[in-house]
N, C-alpha and C positions, 0 to 999 in steps of 0.2 A: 184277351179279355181279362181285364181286372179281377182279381179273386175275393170276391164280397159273400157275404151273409146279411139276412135280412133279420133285424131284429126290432120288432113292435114294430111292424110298417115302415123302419129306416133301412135304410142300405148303407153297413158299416165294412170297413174293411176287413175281410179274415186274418185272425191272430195264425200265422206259420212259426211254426218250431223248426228251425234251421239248425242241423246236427253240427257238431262244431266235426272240422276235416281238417285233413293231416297240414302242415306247412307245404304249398306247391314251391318245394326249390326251383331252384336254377339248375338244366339240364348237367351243368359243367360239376355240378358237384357229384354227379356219377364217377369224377375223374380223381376225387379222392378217393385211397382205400385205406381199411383200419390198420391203423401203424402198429406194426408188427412190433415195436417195441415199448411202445403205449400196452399191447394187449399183455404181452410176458409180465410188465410192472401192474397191471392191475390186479393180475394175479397173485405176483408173489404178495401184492400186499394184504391177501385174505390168509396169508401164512405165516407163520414162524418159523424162526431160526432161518432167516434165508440170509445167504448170501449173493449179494451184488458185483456182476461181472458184466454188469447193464448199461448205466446209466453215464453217458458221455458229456459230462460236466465235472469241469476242476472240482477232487475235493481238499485241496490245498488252501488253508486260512488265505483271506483278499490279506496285500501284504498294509500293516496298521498306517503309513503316511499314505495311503487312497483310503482308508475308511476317516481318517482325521479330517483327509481335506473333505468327505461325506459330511461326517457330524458339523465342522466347519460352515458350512455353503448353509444347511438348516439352521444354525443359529444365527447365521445374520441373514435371516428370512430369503433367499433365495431359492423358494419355493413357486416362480411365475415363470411362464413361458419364457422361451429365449425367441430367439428370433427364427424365422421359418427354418435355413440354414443350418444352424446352429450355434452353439455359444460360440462367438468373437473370438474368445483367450482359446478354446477347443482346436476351432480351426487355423488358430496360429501356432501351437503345440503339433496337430497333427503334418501340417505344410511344413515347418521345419524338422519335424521327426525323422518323414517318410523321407522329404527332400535329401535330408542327409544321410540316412541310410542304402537308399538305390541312388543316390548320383543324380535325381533327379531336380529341375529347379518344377516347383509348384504356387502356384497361389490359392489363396482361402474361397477362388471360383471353383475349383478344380475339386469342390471337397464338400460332401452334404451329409450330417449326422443323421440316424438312422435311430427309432428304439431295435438296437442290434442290429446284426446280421443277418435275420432273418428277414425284417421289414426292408434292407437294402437288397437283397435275392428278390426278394418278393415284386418290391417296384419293379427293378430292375425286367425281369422275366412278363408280368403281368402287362407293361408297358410296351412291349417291345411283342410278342407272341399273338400270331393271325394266324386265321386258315393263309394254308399255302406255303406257311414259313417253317423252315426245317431245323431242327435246334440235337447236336452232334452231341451225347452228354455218352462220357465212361457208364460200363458196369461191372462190378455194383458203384453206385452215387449214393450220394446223401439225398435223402428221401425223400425231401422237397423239390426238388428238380423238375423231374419229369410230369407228377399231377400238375405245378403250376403251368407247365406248356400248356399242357392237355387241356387246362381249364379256361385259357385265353385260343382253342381253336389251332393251337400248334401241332407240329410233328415231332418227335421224340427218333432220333436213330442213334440207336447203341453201339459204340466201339467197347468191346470185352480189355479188357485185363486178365493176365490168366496167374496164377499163384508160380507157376513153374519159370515164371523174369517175377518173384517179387511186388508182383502187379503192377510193374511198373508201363504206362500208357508210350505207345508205340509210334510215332508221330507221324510214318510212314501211313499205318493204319486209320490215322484220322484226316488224313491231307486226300488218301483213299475214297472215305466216306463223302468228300466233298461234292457235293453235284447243284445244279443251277438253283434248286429251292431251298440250301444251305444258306441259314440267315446267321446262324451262330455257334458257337462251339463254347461248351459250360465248363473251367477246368477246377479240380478242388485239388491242387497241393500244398502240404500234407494231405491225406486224401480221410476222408471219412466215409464209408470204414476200415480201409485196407491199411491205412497210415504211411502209405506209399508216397518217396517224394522225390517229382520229377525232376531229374537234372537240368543244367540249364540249355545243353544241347536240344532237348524234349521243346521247351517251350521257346525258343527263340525258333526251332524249324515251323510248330505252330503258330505264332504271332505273325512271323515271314507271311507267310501263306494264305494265312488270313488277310496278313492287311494289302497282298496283290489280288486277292478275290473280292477285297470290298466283305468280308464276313467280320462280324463281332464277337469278342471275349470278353465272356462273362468270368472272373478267375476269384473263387471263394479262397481267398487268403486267414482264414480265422486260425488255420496255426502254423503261421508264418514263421513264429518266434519259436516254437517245438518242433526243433531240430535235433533230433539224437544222434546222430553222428557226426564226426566231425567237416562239415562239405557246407557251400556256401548256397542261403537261400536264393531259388531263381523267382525274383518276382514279376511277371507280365510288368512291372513299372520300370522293371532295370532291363526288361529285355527286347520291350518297343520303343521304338523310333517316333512314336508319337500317341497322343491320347486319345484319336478320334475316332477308333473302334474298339477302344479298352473301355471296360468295366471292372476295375480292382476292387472287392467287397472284402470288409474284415472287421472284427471290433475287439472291445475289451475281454471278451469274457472268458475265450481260454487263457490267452498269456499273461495277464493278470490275475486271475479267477476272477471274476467280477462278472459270472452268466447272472444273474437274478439284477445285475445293475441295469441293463438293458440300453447298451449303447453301442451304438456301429456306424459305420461310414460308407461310403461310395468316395474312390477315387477315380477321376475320369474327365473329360473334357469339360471347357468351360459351358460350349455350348449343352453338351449331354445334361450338366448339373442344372441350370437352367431350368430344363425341362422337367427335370426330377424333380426338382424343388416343387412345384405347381401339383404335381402329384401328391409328394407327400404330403402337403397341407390339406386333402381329402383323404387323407389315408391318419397317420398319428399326430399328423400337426406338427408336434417338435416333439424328441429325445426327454428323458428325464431332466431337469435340470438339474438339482443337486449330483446327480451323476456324471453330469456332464463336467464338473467340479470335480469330481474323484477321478477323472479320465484325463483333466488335464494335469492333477499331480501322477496318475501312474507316469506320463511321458515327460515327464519335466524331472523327475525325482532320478535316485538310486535307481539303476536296474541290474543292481546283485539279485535283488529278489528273482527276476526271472531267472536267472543263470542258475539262481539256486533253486527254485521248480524242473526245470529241464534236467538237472541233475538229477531229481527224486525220481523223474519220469524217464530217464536211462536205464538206472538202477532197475524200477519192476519192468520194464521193456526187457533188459536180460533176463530177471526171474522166469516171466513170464515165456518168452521162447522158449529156456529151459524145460519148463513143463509141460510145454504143448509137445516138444518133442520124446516127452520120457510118456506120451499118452496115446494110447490105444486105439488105432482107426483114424486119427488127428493129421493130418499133412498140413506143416507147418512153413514158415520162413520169419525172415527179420525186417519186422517194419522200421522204417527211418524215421518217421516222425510222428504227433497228436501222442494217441495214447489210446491204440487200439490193433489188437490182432483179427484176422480173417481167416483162420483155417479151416482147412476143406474135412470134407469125409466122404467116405467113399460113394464112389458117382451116383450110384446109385438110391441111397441113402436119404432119408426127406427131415430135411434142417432144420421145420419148422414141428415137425413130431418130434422130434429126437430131443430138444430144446422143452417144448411140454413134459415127458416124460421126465426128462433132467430135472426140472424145476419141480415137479411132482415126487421124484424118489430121492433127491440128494438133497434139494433146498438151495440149490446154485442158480441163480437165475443168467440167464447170456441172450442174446439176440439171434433169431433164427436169420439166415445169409437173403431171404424170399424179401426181408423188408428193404433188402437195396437194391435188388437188379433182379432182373428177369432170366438170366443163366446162372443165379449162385444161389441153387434152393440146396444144394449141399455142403454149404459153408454156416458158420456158426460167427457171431461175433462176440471177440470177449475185449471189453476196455478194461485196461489197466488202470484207472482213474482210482486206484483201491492202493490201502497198502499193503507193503512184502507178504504181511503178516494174513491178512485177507485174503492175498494172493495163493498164499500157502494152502489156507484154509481152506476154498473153494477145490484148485484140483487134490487135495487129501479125502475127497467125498469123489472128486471127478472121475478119477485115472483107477481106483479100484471098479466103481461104477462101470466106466466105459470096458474096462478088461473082463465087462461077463457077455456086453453086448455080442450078439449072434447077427454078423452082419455078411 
């Protein structure tokens, strides 16, 4: 029955006050949880005097001929969309880039720009993730991984890495976890946050295996080019036989510094891109374009400048081992590449307290080990993304700090 009141002999409809209610999500967004390293940076930033051993973005100047060909691309108003794809001259820079550096031949199908590497993980995973389908991801991962399964109705099965091999991923052990509802296998080398990088025997036994199983690789290449040791990158491009279960994801922003530019790729089959494409034009549409401008002079230009990043990022990669191993309760190793350490503490130990307290009595701020995997809540992560000097800084509060802890 209609909800009326009678007013002078009429019968008008009742005025309802309807309480304003919360936004009904989406059930899937249960499957995010608060990023552990979102929560430590919001923190330090109600503090002072803190020191950053946080924040996993180049702080290396973008080198000046990608910010020219930036300013560039804005003055002669190239400021409109490109084409869904991407820019033309982009995918002719990357096709020949990539082409010649793994051996591979490519065409401008084979290649869809992204704003970063995150919107290309993102398709990628969102696209591809049902109930029923089983998605093989390292731990600890980079932190987007596993919610995004989870949020498309996926299954998430962990293969560990353990600190005592260097963490470096087992191929044995993931060929292991393979069983009938195995739809993919997610790889990130250099690894974020271990900075572990898998040789090329690792990933040719995985690519093999995969592609006799009919399973897909998804393979986060974003620091491809941040190789600290002297050994040759294994890219899933140079180490499969074909493209039609590959996913190669990577962009500008470490090896350039160029994260706030917001540009990334998908390499992968003609058909695969295809389909991406259709997606991403309900998703960002297209890449920045004046970026997309500074992306095709980082690959076209001088690439001293990388050589000469990866130097600087050598450099505190030994500082930093040194210190984690002159520290207290610390179990340490030597990552090969990015620009981040993982060390452990004692088993017992909760990674995610001990990180609070740090941040609250030293001013050091680091990532508790809980925001990347489900068996490393006694791991700590510390990017070296800082210089020597910063680096110093921080464990000169840490290592007296840690030497009172009662563990």
């Amino acid at each position: 029955m209609p909800d009326t009141a009678k007013t002078a002999g009429k019968t008008e409809p009742r005025k309802v006050n309807y309480r304003k209610s919360k936004a009904r999500w989406h059930p899937s967004m249960q499957a995010i949880p608060v990023p552990g390293i979102r929560r430590m940076v919001n923190l330090a930033a109600t503090m002072k005097d803190v020191v950053h051993l946080s924040i996993g973005q180049p702080d290396l100047p973008t080198p000046k001929h990608i910010i020219d060909a930036y300013i560039d691309a804005l003055n002669a108003g190239q400021t409109g969309y490109t084409m869904d794809a991407g820019l033309p001259e982009l995918l002719v820079a990357l096709r020949d880039y990539y082409g010649k550096r793994y051996d591979r031949k490519l065409t401008r199908d084979n290649i869809l720009i992204t704003s970063g590497a995150t919107e290309a993980m993102y398709l990628a995973i969102s696209a591809t993730s049902a109930p029923g389908r089983q998605f093989i991801v390292t731990d600890p991962s980079f932190l987007l991984y596993a919610p995004l399964i989870r949020m498309n109705g996926g299954e998430v099965k962990f293969v560990p890495t353990r600190i005592e091999n260097n963490h470096q991923l087992d191929p044995d052990e993931v060929i292991k976890a393979m069983g009938p509802r195995t739809f993919a296998v997610i790889l990130n080398s250099p690894n974020n946050p271990t900075g572990a990088v898998y040789p090329r025997s690792t990933i040719e036994s995985i690519v093999e295996e995969c592609a006799y199983r009919g399973i897909q690789i998804f393979s986060d290449e974003v620091y491809d080019h941040l190789i600290l040791d002297d050994e040759e990158y294994a890219s899933v491009l140079r180490c499969s036989v074909d493209l039609d279960n590959i996913m190669c994801i990577s962009s500008f922003s470490k090896t350039f510094s160029m994260a706030g530019l917001r540009v990334g790729w998908v390499i992968s089959s003609q058909a695969t891109i295809k389909s991406l494409r259709r997606y991403h034009m309900f998703t960002t549409s297209v890449a920045n374009t004046p970026s997309q401008f500074a992306g095709v002079a980082a690959l076209t230009g001088d690439q001293q400048c990388v050589r000469d990043m990866v130097n600087i990022y050598r450099e505190r990669r030994d500082k930093i081992v040194d210190l984690i191993n002159q520290t207290p309760h610390l179990t340490g190793y030597q990552p090969g590449g990015a620009f981040f350490s993982f060390p452990n503490l004692p088993l017992h130990v909760d990674g995610s307290d001990l990180a609070l307290r740090m941040l609250k009595e030293t001013g050091v701020c680091v990532v508790p080990g809980d925001a990347f995997g489900e068996h490393t809540t006694n791991a700590l992560r510390f990017s070296f993304s800082a210089p020597c000097e910063t680096i110093q800084e921080a464990f000169d509060r840490i290592i007296p700090w840690m030497a009172k802890q009662q563990f």
